[in-house]
C-alpha positions, -999 to +999 in steps of 0.1 A: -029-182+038-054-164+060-072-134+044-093-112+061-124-103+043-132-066+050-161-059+028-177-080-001-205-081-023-213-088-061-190-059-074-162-054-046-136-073-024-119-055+001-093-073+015-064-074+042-033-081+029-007-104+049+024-091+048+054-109+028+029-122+001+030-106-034+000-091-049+004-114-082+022-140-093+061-133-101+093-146-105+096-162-071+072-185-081+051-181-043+020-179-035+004-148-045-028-128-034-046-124-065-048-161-071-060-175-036-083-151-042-097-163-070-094-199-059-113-191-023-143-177-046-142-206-068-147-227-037-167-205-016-194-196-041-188-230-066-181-216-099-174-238-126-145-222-152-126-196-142-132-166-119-126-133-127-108-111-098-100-078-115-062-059-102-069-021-092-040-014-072-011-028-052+008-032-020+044-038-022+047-077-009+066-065+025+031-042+029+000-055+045-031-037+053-064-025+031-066-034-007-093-035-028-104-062-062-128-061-083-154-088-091-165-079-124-143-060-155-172-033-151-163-024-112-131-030-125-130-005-152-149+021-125-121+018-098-094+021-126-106+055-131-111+062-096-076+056-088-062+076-120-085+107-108-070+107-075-106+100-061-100+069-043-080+077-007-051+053+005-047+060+042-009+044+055+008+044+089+042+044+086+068+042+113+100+061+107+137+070+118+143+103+129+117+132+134+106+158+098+114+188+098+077+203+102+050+182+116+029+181+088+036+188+049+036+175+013+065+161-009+066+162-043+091+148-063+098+130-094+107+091-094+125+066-116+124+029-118+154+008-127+134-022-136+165-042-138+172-037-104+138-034-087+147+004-077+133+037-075+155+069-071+143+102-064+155+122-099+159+155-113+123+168-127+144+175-164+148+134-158+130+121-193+114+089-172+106+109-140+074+107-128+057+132-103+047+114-072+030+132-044+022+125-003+009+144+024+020+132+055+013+144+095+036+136+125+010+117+147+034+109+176+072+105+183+091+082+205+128+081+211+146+083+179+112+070+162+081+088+147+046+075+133+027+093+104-004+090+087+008+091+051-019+099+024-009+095-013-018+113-040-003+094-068+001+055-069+042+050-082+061+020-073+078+020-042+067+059-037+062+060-001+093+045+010+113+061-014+102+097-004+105+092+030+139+080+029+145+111+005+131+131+033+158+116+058+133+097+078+133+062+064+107+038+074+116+011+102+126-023+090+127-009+050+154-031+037+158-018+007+155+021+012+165+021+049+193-008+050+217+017+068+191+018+098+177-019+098+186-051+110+182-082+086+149-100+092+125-067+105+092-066+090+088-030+072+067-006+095+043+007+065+006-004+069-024+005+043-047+014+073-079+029+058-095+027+021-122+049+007-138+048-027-172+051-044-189+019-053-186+013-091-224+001-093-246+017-063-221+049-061-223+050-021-190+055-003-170+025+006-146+031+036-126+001+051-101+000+078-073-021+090-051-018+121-016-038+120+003-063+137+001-056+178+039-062+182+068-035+177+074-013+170+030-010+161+024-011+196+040+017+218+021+043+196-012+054+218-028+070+184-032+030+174 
């Protein structure tokens, strides 16, 4: 596994994320993120014992693009809080079906997990396990029957930006599970975590990273990449 180191230091590692890997372990029993991670410091750095690689946030495993980890539980604890108040931006391009309605807005609506399944439905805000999940997206250029938007959330729920998309009627290219009716078996999901800003948990200076994806389609016939 090759992983992209964009920014490091005794607090943070900011990270690219290949696609098709999950962020931790799981049930499929493949390699996962979090614990090359972990084994490249061990190696890079030579610590004896266990290293510590605190989870902030995740990437659903068809998603690649910017993450962030924390080195210590202190950082850790900092960017916890960061993400809960909103504070830390997540910056995506997505590449849809169809064109919105208006070419910029935000969606609010409330989402449900069926754990036992693995799926989130858009729900009724009277729904007693909805949760509120917010986006602001921009139409950045359209092509054909396809459109790429910069996608900016403003809350973290599972599976939130495909799910509202799809809800919007503008599923995202190669989403298999929220899009099947538009995509072919074996396309690599068109959503990329393209830019990450935060405050540094020790030295409090802004943090910004960016990540541009794969140059291969439908990526590259956009000219805003």
């Amino acid at each position: 596994m090759k992983v992209p180191i964009l920014y490091e230091d005794n607090h943070l590692l900011l990270v690219e994320k290949p696609v098709n890997i999950p962020v931790q372990s799981d049930k499929s029993g493949d390699q996962d993120l979090l614990s090359h991670l972990k084994n490249d410091i061990k190696i890079r750095f030579q610590k004896p014992g266990n290293v510590y690689l605190g989870l902030v946030h995740r990437l659903d495993r068809p998603v690649g693009g910017a993450m962030v980890f924390a080195k210590t539980s202190k950082a850790a604890s900092r960017l916890s809080d960061q993400v809960r108040r909103n504070s830390m931006e997540r910056q995506y391009y997505a590449v849809v079906h169809g064109r919105p309605a208006k070419k910029a807005g935000q969606l609010v609506d409330y989402l449900w997990k069926n754990t036992q399944k693995n799926i989130v439905s858009i729900v009724p805000k009277s729904h007693k396990e909805g949760k509120k999940a917010l986006l602001n997206y921009q139409v950045l250029e359209t092509q054909g029957e396809l459109s790429l938007l910069a996608v900016q959330l403003e809350t973290g729920r599972p599976h939130q930006i495909r799910v509202q998309l799809a809800g919007m009627g503008t599923p995202i290219w190669g989403d298999q599970k929220y899009g099947a009716r538009y995509s072919k078996a074996g396309q690599q999901i068109a959503l990329w975590a393209r830019s990450l800003s935060l405050e540094h948990p020790v030295k409090k200076d802004a943090v910004r990273v960016d990540s541009q994806p794969p140059q291969s389609f439908p990526w590259d016939i956009w000219s805003k990449i």
